[in-house]
C-alpha positions as CSV (number, residue, x, y, z in Angstrom):
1,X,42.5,63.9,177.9
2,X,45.2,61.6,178.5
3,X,44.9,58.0,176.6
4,X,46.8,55.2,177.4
5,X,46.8,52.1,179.8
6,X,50.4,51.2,179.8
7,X,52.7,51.0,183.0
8,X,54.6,54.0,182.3
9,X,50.9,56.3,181.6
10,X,49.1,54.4,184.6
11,X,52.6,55.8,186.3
12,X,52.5,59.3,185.1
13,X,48.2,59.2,186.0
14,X,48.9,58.4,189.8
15,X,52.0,61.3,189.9
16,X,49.3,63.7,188.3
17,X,46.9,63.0,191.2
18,X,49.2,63.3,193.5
19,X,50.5,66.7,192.4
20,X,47.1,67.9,191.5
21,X,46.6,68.4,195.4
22,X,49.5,70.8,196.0
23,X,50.3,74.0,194.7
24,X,53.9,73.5,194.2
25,X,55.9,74.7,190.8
26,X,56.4,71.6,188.4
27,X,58.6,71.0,185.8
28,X,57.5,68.7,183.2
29,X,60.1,67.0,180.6
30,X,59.6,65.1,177.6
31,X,60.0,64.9,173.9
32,X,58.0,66.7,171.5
33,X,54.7,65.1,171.2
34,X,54.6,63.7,174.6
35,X,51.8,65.4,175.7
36,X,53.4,68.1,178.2
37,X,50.8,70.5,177.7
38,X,47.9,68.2,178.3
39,X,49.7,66.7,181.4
40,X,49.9,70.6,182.5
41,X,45.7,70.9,181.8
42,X,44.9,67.9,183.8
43,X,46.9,68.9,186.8
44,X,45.0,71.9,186.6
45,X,41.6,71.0,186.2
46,X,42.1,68.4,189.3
47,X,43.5,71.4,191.6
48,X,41.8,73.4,193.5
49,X,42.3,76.3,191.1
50,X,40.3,74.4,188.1
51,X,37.6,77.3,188.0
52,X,40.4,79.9,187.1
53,X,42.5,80.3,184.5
54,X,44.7,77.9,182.7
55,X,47.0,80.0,180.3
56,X,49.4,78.8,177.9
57,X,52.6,80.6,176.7
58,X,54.7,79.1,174.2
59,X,57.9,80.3,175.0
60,X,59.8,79.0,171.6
61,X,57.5,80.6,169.3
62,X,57.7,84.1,171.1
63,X,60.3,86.5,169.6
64,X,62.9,87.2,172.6
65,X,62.1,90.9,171.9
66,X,58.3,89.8,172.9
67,X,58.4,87.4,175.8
68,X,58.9,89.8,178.8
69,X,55.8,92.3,177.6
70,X,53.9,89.0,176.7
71,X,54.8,87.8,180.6
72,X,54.7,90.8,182.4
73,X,52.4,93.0,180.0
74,X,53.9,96.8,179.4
75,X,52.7,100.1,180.6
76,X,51.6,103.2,178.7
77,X,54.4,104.6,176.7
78,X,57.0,101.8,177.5
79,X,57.9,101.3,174.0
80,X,57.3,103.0,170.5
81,X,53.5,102.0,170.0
82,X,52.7,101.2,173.2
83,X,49.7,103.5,173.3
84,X,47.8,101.7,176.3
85,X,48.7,99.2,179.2
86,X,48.2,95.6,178.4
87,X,48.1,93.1,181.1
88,X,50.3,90.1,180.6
89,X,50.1,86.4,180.4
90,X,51.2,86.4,184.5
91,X,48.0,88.8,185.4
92,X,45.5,86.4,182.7
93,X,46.4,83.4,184.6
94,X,46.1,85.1,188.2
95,X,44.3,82.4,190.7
96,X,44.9,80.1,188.1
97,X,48.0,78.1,186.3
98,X,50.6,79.6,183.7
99,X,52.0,76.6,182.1
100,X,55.3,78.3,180.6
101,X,55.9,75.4,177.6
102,X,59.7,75.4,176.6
103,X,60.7,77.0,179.4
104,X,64.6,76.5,178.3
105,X,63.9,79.0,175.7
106,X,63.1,82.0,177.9
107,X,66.0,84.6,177.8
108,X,68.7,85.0,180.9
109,X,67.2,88.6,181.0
110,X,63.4,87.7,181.2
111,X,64.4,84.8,183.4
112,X,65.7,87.2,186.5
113,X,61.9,88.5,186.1
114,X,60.6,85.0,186.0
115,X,62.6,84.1,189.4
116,X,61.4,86.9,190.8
117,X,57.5,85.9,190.6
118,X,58.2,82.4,191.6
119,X,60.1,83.8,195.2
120,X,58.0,86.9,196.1
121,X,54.8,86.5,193.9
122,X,55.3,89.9,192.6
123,X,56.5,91.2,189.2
124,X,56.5,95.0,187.4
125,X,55.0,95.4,183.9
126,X,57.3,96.3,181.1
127,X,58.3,100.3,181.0
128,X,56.4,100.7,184.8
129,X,57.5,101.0,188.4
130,X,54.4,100.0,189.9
131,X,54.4,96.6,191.6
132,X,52.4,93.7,191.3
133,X,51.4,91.1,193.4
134,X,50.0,87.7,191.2
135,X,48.7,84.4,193.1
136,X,49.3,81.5,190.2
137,X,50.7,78.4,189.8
138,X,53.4,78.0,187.3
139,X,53.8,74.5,185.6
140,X,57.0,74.7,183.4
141,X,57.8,72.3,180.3
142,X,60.9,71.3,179.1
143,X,62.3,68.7,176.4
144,X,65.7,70.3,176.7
145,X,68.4,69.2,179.4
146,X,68.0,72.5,181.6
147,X,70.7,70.9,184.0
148,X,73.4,71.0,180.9
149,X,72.2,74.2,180.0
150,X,73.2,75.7,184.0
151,X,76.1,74.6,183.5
152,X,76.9,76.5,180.2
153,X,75.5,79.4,181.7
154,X,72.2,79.4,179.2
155,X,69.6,79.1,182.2
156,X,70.0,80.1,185.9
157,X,70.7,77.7,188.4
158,X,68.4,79.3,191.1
159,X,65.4,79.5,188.4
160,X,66.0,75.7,187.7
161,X,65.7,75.0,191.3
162,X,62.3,76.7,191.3
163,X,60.7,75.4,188.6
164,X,62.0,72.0,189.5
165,X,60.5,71.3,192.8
166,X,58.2,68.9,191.4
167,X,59.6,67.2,188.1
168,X,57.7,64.7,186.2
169,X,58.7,63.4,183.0
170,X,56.8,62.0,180.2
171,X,57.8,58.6,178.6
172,X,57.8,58.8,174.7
173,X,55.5,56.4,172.7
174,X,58.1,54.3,172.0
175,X,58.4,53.1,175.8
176,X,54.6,52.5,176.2
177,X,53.5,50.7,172.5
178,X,50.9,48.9,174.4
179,X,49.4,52.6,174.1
180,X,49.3,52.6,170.2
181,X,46.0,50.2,169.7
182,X,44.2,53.0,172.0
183,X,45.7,56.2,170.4
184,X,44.8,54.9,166.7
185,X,41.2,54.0,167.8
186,X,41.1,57.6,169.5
187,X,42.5,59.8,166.7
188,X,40.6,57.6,164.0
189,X,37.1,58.3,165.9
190,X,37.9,61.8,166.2
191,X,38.8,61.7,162.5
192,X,35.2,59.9,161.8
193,X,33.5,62.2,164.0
194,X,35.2,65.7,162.2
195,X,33.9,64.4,158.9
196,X,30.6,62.9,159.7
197,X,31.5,59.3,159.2
């Protein structure tokens, strides 16, 4: 649930519904605490693919060793302890939305694999040779400057261009403080409601 009246979140409420119609890739920036991943839910639930899956993955708290089988999922035997095939986070969300949060933070290696799903729709799980084909929407967040990181080589250009075919950013509370009356009311009745008050 989004709260807030101000210009800017009345602003960001009309881009949602407008985005909420396509199926396009969007990239979502902000600051921590903006509310990225709840701007990624809502656009979801108002597609057409609300009755599917929304699936998060939280890119900067994945282990670069772990973000490609937790993407892509691994095969049989792939690595030392992979004793069965596990789908990944790209085959949960299928039909649905993978919001990819951090995005930035995604390595240049698993980021190839990552382009590849968003231009053919088709991926390979870690340690197979099989080939997938995965129909999902991918809504990417970001508070980093991914154009700054292009240019230092840290994220590929043609990835950026394909997340960011829809970009939206988020205004931080500081530009909308006719927002804070409403967000203190709504945290303090959740507050009441968690211990009985």
């Amino acid at each position: 649930m989004l709260i807030g009246n101000s210009t800017a979140m009345r602003a960001v409420e009309v881009a949602i519904q407008r985005i909420s119609n396509t199926s396009a890739t969007v990239l979502l920036r902000g600051e921590s605490g903006t509310g990225k991943e709840l701007v990624a839910h809502r656009i979801h639930s108002l597609s057409e693919r609300a009755e599917q899956p929304f699936v998060v993955v939280h890119c900067a708290a994945i282990p670069e060793t772990l973000i490609e089988t937790t993407l892509f999922g691994q095969e049989r035997g792939a690595f030392t302890g992979a004793n069965q095939a596990r789908k990944g986070r790209l085959e949960q969300a299928a039909g649905g939305t993978l919001f990819l949060d951090e995005v930035g933070d995604i390595p240049l290696s698993t980021q190839v694999k990552l382009l590849r799903v968003l231009q053919d729709k088709t991926f390979e799980r870690v340690g197979g040779e099989e080939t997938f084909s995965v129909n999902v929407r991918v809504i990417a967040a970001t508070h980093r400057h991914l154009e700054a990181m292009v240019h230092t080589g840290e994220f590929r250009e043609d990835l950026y261009y394909r997340l960011n075919v829809v970009p939206l950013t988020l205004p931080p509370l500081r530009a909308r403080r006719d927002d804070v009356p409403l967000l203190i009311a709504h945290f303090l009745d959740k507050f009441n409601r968690a211990n009985s008050r």
